[in-house]
VEXDREN-2710 file (C-alpha; in Angstrom, 1 decimal):
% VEXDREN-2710
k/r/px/py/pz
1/UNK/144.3/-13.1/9.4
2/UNK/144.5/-13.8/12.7
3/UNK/145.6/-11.4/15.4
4/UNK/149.0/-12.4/17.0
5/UNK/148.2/-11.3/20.5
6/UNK/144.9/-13.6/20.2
7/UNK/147.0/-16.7/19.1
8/UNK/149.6/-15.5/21.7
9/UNK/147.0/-14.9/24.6
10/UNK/145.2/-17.9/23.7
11/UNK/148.3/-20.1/24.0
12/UNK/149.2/-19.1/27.4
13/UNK/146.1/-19.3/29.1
14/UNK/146.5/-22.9/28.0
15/UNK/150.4/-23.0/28.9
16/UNK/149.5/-21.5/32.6
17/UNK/146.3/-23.3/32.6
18/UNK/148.0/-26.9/32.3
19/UNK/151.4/-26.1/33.4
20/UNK/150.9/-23.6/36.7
21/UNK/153.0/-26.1/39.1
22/UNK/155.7/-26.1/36.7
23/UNK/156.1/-22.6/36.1
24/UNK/156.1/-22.4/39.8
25/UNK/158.4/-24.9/40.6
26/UNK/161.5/-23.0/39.8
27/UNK/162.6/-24.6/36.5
28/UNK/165.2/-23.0/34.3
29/UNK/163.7/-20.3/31.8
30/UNK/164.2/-22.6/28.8
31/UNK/162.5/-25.7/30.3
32/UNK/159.3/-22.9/30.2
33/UNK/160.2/-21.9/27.3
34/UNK/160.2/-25.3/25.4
35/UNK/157.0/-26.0/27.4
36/UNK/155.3/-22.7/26.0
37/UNK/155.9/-23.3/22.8
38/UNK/154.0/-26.5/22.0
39/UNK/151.1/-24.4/23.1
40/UNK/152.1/-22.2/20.5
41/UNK/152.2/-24.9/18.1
42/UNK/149.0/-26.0/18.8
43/UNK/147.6/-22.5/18.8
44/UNK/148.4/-22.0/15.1
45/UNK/147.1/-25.4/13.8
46/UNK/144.4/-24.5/11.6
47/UNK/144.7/-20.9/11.3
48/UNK/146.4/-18.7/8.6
49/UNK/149.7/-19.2/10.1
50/UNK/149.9/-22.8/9.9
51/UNK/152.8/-22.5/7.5
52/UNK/155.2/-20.8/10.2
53/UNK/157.2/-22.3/12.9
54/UNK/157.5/-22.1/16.7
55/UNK/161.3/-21.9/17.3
56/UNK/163.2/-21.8/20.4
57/UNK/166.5/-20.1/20.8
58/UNK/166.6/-19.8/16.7
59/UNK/169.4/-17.5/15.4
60/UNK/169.6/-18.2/11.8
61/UNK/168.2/-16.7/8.4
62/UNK/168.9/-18.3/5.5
63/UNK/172.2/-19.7/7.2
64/UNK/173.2/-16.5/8.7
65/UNK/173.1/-15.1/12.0
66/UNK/170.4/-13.0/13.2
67/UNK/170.8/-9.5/14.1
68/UNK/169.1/-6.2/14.6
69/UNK/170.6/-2.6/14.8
70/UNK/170.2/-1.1/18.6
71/UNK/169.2/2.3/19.6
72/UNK/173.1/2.8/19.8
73/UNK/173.5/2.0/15.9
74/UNK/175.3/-1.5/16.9
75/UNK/175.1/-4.7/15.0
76/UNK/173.6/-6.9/17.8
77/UNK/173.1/-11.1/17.2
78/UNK/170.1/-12.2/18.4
79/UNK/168.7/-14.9/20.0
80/UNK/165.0/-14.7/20.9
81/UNK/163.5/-17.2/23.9
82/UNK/160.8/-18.2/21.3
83/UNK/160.1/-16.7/17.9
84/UNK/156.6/-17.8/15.6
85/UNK/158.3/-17.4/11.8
86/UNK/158.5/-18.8/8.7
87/UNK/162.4/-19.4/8.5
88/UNK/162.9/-16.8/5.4
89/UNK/159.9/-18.9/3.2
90/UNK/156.9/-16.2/3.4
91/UNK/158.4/-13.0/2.5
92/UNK/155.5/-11.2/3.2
93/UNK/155.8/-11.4/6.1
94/UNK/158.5/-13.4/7.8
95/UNK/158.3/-12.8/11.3
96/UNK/155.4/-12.9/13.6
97/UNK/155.7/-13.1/17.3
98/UNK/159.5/-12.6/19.4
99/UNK/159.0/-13.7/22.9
100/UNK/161.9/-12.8/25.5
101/UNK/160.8/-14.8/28.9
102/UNK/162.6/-13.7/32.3
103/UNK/162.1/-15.1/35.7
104/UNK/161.6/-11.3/38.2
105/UNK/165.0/-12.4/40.0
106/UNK/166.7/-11.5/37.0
107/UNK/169.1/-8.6/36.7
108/UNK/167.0/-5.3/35.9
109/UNK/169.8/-4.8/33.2
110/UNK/168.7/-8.0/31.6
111/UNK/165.4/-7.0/31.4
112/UNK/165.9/-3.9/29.8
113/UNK/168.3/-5.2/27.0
114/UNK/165.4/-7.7/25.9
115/UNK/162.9/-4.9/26.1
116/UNK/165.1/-3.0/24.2
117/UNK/165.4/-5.9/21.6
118/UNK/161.4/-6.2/21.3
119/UNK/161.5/-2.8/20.7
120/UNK/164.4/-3.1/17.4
121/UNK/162.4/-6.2/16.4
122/UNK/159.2/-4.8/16.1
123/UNK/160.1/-2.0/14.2
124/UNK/158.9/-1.9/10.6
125/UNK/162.1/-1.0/9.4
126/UNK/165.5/-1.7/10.8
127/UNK/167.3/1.3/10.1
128/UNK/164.4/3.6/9.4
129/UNK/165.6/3.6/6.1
130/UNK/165.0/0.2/4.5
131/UNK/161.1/-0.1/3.5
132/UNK/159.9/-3.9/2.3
133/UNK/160.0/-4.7/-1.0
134/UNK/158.0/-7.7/-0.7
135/UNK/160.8/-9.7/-2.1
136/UNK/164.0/-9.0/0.2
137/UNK/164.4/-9.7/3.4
138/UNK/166.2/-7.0/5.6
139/UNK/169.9/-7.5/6.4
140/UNK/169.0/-7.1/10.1
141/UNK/165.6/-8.5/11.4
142/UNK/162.8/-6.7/12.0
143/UNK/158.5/-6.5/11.4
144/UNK/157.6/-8.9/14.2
145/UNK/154.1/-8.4/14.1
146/UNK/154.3/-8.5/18.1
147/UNK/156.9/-8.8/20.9
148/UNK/156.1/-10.4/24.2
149/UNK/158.9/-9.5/27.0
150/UNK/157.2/-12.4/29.4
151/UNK/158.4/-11.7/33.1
152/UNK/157.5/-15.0/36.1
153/UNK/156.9/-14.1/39.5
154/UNK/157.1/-16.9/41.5
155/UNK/156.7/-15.2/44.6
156/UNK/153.2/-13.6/43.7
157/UNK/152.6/-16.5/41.5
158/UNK/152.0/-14.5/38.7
159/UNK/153.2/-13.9/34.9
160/UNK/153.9/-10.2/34.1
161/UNK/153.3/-9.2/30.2
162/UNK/154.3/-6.2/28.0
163/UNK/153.1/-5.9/24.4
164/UNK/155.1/-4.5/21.6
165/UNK/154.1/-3.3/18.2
166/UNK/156.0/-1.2/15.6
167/UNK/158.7/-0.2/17.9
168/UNK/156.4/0.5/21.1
169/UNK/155.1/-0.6/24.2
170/UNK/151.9/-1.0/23.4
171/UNK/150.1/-2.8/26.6
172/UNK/150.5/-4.7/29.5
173/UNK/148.8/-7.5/31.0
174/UNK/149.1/-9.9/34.4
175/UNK/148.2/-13.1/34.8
176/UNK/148.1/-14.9/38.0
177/UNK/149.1/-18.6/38.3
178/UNK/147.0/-21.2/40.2
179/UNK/149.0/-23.8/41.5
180/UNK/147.4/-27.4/41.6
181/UNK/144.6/-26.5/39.0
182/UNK/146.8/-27.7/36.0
183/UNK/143.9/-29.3/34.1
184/UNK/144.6/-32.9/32.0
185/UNK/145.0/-31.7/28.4
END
């Protein structure tokens, strides 16, 4: 299968590639958002996760409301900027990537509670307790194969990136944004 931070990294070169005086411009988080994820969509075409959707703000399961435990044991609903799953139909392996995006004006204490979500999300287990079965799904999410806490910086006209995987900060990248080199698609 494909790597997820290949299909991710691949997507937003293309997102800040075409759409670097946009991202720049000072729109709201979710017009990015929304913009970032046909890139996505268009990054899994073809490959094995062509089954899977790219989802904005999506809170459901199977009709219920998303939630994972926190490092506090509490029951938290969640609402990822952009997730890459199959909606419950590949229990395998449900969820791929969970994207929390962030302008750097934000409140440090906003940042830290979607860092902190990445972290529950990418856990294999959400309890450290439950262990997949291959045919339930958990009663709070969990397994993303990676979480992306996606930070712009319009004043150094640059995207700051962290990388999670099984619980962990696993690497971080920055991009810098061109303005007026958004390319026809």
């Amino acid at each position: 299968m494909e790597n997820e931070t290949v299909i991710f990294e691949n997507a937003n070169k293309s997102f800040l590639n075409h759409e670097a005086d946009l991202i720049l411009s000072g729109v709201s988080e979710r017009t990015l958002c929304g913009s970032l994820m046909r890139y996505l969509q268009e990054e899994i075409k073809g490959t094995n996760y062509s089954k899977y959707h790219v989802d904005v703000e999506y809170n459901r399961n199977k009709g219920k409301v998303k939630t994972i435990i926190d490092q506090n044991i509490e029951v938290i609903p969640i609402n990822c900027d952009i997730i890459i799953h199959s909606r419950g139909e590949i229990l395998g392996q449900d969820n791929l990537i969970a994207i929390e995006m962030k302008k750097s004006t934000n409140r440090n204490s906003e940042k830290i509670k979607d860092k902190n979500r990445l972290v529950a999300l990418t856990k294999e287990t959400f309890n450290d307790v439950w262990s997949f079965d291959g045919t339930n799904l958990p009663e709070h999410v969990c397994r993303y194969k990676l979480g992306v806490y996606y930070e712009v910086n319009i004043r150094r006209s640059e995207v700051y990136v962290e990388y999670y995987k099984k619980g962990q900060l696993s690497s971080t990248k920055i991009f810098k944004l061109k303005p007026g080199s958004n390319h026809e698609r």
